[in-house]
MARBA-3410 file (N, C-alpha, C, O; in Angstrom, 1 decimal):
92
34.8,-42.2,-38.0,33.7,-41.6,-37.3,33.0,-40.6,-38.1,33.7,-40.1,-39.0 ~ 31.7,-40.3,-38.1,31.0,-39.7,-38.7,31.1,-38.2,-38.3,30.9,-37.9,-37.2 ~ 31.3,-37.4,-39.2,31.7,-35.9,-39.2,30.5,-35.3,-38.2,30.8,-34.4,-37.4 ~ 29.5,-35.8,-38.2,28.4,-35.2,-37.4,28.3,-35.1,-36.1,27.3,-34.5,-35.7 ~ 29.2,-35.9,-35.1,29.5,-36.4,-34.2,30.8,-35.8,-33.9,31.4,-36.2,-32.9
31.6,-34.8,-34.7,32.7,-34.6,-34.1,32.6,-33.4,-32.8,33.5,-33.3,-31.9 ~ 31.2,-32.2,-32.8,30.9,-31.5,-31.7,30.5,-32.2,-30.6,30.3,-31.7,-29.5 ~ 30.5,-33.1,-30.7,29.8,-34.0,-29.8,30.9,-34.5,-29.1,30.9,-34.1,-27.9 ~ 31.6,-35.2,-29.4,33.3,-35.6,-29.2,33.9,-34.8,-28.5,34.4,-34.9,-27.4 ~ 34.0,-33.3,-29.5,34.7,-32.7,-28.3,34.4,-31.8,-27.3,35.2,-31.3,-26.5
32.7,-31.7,-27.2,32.0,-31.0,-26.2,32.3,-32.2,-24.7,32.5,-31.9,-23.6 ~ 32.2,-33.1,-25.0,31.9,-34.1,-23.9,33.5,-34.8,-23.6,33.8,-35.7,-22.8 ~ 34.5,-34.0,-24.3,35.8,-34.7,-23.8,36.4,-33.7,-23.0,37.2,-33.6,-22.0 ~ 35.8,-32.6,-23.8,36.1,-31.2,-22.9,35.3,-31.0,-21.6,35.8,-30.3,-20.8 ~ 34.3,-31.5,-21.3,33.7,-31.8,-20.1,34.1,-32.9,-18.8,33.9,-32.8,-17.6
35.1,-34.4,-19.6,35.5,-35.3,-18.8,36.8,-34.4,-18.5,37.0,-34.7,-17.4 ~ 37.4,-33.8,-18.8,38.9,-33.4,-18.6,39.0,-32.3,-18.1,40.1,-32.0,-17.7 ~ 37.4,-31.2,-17.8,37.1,-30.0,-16.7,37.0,-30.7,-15.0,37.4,-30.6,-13.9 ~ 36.0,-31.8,-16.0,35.1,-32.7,-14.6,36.4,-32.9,-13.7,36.7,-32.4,-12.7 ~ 36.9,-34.1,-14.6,38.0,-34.9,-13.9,39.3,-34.5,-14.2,40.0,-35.2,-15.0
39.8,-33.2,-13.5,41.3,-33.1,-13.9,42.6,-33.9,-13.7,42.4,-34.9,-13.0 ~ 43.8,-33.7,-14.1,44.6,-34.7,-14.3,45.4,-34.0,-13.4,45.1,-32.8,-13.3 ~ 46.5,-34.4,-12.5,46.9,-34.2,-11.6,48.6,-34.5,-11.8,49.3,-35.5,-11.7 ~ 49.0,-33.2,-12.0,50.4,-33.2,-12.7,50.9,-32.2,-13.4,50.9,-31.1,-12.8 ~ 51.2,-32.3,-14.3,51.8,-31.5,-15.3,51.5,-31.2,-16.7,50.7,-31.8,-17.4
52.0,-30.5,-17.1,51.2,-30.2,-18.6,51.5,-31.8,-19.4,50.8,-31.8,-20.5 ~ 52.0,-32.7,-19.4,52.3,-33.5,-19.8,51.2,-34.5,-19.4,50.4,-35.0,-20.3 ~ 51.1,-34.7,-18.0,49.9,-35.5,-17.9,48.4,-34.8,-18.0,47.3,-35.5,-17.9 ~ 48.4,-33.5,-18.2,47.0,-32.6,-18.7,47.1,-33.4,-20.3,46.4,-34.5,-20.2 ~ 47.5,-33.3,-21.1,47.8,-33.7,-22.4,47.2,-35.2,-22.6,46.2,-35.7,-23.2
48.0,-35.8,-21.8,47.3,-37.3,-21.7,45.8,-37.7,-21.4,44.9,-38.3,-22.1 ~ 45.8,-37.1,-20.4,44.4,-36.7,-20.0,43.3,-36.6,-20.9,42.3,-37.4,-20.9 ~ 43.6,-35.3,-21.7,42.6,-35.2,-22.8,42.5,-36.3,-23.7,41.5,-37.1,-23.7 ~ 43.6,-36.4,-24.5,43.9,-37.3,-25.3,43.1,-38.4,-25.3,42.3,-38.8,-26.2 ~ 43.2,-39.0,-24.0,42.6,-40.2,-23.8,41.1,-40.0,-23.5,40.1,-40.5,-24.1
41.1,-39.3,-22.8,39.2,-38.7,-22.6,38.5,-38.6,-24.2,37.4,-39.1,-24.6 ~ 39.5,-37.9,-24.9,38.8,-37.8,-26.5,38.6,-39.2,-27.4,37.8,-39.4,-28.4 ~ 39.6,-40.1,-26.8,39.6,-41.3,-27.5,38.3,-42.6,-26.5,37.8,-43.6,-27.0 ~ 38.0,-42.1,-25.2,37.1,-42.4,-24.7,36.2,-42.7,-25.1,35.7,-43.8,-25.3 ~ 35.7,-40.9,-25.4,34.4,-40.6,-26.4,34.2,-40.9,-27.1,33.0,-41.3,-27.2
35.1,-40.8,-28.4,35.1,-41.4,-29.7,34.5,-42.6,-29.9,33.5,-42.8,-30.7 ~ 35.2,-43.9,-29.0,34.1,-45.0,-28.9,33.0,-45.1,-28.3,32.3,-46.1,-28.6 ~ 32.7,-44.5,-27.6,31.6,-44.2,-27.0,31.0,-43.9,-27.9,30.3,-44.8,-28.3 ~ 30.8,-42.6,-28.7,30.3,-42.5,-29.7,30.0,-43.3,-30.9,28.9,-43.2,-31.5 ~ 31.3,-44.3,-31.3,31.1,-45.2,-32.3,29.6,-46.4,-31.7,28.5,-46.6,-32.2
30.3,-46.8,-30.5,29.1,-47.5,-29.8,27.8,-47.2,-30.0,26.9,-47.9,-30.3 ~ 27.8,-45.7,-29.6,26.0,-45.8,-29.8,25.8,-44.9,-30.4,24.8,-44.4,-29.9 ~ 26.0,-44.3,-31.3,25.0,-44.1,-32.7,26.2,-44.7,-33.8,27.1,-43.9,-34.3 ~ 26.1,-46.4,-34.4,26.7,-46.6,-35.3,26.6,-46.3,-36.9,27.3,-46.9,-37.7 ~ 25.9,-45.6,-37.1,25.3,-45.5,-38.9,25.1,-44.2,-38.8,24.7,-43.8,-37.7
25.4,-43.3,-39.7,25.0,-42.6,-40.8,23.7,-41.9,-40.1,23.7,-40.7,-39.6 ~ 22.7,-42.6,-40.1,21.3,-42.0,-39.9,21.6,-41.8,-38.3,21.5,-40.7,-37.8 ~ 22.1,-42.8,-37.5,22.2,-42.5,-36.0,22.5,-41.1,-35.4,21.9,-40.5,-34.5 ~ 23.7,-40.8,-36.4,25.0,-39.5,-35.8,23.9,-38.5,-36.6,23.7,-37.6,-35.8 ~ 23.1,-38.2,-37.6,22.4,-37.6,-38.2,20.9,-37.0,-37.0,20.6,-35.9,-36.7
20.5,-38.1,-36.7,19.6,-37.6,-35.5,20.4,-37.1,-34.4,19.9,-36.1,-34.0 ~ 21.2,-37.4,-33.8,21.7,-36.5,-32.8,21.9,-35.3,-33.2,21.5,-34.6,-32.3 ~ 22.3,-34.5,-34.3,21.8,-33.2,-34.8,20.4,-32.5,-35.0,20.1,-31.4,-35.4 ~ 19.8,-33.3,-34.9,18.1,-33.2,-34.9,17.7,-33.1,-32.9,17.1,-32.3,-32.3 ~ 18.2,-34.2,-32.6,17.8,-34.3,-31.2,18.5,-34.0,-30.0,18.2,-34.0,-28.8
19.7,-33.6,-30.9,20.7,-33.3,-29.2,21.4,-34.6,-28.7,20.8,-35.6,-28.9 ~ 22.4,-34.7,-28.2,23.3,-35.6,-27.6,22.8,-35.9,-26.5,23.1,-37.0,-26.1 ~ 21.8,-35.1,-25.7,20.5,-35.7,-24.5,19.2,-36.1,-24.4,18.4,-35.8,-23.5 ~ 19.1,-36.9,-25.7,18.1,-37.7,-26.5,17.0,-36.4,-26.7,17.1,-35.2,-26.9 ~ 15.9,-37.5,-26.4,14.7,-36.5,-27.1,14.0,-35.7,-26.1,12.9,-35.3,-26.5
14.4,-35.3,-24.8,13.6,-34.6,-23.9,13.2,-33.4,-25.0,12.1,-33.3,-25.5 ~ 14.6,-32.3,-25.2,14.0,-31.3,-25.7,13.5,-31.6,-27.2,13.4,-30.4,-27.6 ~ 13.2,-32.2,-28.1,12.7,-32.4,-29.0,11.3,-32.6,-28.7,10.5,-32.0,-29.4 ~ 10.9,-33.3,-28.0,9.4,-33.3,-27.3,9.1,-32.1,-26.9,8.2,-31.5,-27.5 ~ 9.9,-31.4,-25.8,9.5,-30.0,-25.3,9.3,-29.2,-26.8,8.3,-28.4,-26.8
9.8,-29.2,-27.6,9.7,-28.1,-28.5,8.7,-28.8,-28.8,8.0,-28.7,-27.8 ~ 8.0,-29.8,-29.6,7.0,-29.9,-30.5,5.7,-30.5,-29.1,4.7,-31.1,-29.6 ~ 5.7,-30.5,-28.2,4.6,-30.0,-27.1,4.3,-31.9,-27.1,3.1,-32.1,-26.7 ~ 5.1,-33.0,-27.3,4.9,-33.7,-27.3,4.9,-34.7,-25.3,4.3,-35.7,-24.7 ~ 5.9,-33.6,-25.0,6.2,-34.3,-23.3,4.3,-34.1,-22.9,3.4,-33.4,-23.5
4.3,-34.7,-22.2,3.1,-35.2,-21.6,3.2,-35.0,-20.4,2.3,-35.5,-19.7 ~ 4.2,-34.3,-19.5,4.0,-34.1,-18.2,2.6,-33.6,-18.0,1.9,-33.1,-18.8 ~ 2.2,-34.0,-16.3,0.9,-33.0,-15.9,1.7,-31.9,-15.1,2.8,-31.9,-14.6 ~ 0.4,-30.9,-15.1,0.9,-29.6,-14.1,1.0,-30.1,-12.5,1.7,-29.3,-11.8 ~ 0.7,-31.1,-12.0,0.4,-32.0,-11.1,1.8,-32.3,-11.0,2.6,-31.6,-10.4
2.1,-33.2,-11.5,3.1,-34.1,-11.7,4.3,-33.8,-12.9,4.4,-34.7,-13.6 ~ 4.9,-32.8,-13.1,5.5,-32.1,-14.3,7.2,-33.0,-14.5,8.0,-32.6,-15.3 ~ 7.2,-33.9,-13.7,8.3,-34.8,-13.9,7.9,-36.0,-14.0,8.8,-36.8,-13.8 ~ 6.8,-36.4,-14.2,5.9,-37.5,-15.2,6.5,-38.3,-16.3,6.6,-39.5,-16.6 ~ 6.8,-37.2,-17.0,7.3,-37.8,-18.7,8.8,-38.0,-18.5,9.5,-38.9,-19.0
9.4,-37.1,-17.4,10.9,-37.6,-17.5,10.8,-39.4,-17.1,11.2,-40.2,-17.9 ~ 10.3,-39.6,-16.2,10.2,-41.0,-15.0,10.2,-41.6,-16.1,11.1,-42.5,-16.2 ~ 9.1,-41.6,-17.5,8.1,-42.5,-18.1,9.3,-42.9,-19.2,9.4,-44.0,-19.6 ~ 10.1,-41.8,-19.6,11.1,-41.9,-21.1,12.5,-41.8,-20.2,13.4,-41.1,-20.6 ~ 12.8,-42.5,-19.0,14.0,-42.6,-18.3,15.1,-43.5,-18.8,16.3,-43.6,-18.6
14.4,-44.0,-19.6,14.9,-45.4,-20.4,16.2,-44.3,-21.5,17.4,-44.4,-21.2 ~ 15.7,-43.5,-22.5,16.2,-43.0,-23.2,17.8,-42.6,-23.2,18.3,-41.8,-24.0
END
């Protein structure tokens, strides 16, 4: 796995294992994570496979490019309609 992706890993395994706790004992808490982390991991191998992939998620954030637009004034919402650009880049 690509070193650049390891905050990523464990921000989002630490999130499946707050979300969804394990119901037991420190033994199955342990499992729990473990496997949540190994979850991610492929999850992560899955979708950003290369080098350049795991490199843009440090550029763009692990919640694609909303705020990458917002900072460089690129989102296109209207004052009208200011959830416009989400609907449009939903795909993302």
């Amino acid at each position: 796995m690509h070193a650049d992706l390891s905050p990523v890993v464990a921000a989002t395994a630490q999130w499946l294992t707050r979300s969804f706790p394990a119901s037991g004992g420190a033994l199955s808490a342990a499992l729990c994570e473990v496997q949540a982390r190994q979850a991610v991991t492929v999850a992560a191998r899955l979708r950003y496979p290369t080098a350049m992939d795991a490199a843009l998620v440090g550029v763009a954030g692990p919640g694609g490019s909303a705020r990458l637009d917002w900072v460089t004034g690129a989102d296109t919402g209207t004052a009208d309609d200011p959830g416009a650009a989400d609907e449009r880049h939903a795909w993302r």
